[in-house]
C-alpha positions in Angstrom: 134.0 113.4 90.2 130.3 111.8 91.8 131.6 108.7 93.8 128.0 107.7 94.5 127.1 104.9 94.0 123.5 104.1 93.0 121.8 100.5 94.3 119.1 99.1 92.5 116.2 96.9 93.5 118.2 94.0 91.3 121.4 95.0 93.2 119.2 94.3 97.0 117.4 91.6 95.7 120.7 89.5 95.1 121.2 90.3 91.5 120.7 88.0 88.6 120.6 84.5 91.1 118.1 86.8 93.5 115.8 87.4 90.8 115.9 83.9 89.6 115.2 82.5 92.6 112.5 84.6 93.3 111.2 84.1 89.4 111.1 80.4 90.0 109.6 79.7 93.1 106.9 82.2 92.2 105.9 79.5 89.4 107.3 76.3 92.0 104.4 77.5 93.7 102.0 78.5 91.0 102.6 74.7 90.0 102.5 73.1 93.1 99.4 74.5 94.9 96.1 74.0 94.4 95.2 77.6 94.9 96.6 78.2 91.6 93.9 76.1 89.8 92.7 79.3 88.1 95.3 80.9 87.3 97.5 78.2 86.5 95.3 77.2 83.0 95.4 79.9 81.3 99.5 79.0 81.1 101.6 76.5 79.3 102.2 73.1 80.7 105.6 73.8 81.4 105.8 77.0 83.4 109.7 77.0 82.3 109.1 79.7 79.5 107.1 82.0 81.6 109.9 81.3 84.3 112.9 82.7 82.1 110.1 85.4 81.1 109.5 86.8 84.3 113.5 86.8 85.3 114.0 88.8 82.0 111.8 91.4 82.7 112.3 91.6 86.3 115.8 92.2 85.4 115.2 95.4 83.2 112.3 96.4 85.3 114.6 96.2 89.0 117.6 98.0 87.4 119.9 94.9 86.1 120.2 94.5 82.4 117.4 94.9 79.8 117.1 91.0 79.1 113.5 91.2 78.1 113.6 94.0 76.3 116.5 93.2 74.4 114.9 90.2 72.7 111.3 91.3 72.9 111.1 94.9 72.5 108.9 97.1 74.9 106.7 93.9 76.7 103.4 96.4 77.1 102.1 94.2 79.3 98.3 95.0 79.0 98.5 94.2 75.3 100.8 91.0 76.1 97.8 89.6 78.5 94.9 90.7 76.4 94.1 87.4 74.7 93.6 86.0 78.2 90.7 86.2 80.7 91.8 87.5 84.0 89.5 88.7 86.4 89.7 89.0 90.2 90.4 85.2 90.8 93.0 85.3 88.4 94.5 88.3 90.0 94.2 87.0 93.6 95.5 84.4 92.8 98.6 85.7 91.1 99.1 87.7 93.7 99.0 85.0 96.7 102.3 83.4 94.8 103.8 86.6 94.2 103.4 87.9 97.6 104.4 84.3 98.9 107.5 84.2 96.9 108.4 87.6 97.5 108.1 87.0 101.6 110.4 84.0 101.2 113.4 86.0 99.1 113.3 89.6 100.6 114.5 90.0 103.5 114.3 93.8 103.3 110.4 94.3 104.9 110.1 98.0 103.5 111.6 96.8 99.8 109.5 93.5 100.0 106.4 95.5 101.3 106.6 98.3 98.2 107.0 95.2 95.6 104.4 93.5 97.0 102.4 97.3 96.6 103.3 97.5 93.0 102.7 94.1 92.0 99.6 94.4 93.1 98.6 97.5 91.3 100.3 95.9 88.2 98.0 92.8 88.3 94.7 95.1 89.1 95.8 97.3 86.1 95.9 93.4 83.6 92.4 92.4 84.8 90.0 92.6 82.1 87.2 90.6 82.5 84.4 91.1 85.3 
């Protein structure tokens, strides 16, 4: 019998209300500051969609339950960005809320500095404009 017992990212992150917390204040601040100018118009008014988005696949993604995936299929998220210009602006600036957000709700500096790592890459590998 394997007693182990395996802890995800969702699991250190606080579980579902971690990852919601951390889902909206990335877009509190994507809304509120005006370093998000760019970035911030090529999304909906209300940034509540793209709020419950970004928890779902967080969710799946961090080891919790497939939320995103489950009513979306697969979210190939090149393909799911394609229609919109994002460059390095949009990027940087992505990444100065994500970063931000993340610093406020991990408290685990090795876990918060590899998330911050792979979000990075992530948004480097959605950039398709010059």
């Amino acid at each position: 019998m394997n007693d182990e017992v395996t802890v995800t990212i969702c699991d250190s992150l606080g579980g579902e209300p971690g990852l919601k917390r951390h889902a909206q204040r990335f877009y509190e601040l994507m809304n509120e500051l005006p370093e998000a100018n760019t970035v911030r118009r090529i999304h909906p008014e209300s940034l509540k969609g793209s709020e419950a988005v970004l928890f779902e696949y967080l969710s799946g993604w961090f080891g919790g339950p497939n939320l995103y995936i489950e009513k979306n299929v697969h979210p190939r998220l090149h393909m799911r960005h394609a229609p919109y210009a994002i460059g390095l602006v949009e990027r940087d600036e992505w990444m100065q809320f994500m970063k931000q957000s993340l610093t406020e709700n991990v408290a685990i500096e090795t876990l918060r500095n590899n998330l911050i790592n792979t979000f990075s890459q992530m948004a480097t590998h959605l950039v398709n404009t010059d």
